[in-house]
C-alpha positions in Angstrom: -96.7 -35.2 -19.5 -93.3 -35.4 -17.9 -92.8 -38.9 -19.4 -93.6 -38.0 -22.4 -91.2 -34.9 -22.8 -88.3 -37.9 -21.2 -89.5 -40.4 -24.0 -89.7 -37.7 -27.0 -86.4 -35.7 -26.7 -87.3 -33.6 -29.6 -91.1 -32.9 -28.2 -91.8 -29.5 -27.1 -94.8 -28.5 -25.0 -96.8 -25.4 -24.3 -99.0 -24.1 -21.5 -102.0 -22.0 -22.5 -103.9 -20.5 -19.6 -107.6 -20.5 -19.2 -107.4 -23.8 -21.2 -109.2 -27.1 -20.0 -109.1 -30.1 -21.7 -109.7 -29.0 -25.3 -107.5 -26.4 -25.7 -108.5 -25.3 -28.8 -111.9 -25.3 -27.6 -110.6 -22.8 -24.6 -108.6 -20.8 -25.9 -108.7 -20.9 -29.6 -106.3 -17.5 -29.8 -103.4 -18.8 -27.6 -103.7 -22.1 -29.0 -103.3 -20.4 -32.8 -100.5 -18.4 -31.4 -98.9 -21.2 -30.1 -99.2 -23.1 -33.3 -98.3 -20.2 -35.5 -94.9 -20.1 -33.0 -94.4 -23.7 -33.6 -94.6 -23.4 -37.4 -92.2 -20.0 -38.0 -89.9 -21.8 -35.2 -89.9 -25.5 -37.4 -89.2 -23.5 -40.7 -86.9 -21.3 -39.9 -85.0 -24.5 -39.0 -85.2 -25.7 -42.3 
C-alpha cells in the first residue's frame, strides 16, 4: 500500500479495524462511514 500512496499523490487511505480482506464484508458500518467521510470531504471541495 505504501507504493501505491507514493505513486497516487492524490490517493487517500483508510484503516477500518476488525476488517479482513473484504472490508465491506467485515465491517460494513465503518466501511459506510468511511465512504460517507470520503464523499462530504470530495464535495465540500467542489
Amino acid at each position: 500500500m505504501a507504493e501505491f500512496l507514493d505513486a497516487v499523490p492524490h490517493v487517500q487511505s483508510v484503516s477500518v479495524a476488525d476488517a479482513g480482506h473484504m472490508v465491506a464484508g467485515d465491517s460494513n458500518h465503518a466501511f459506510t462511514r468511511a465512504v460517507i467521510e470520503f464523499l462530504k470531504s470530495e464535495r465540500a471541495n467542489e
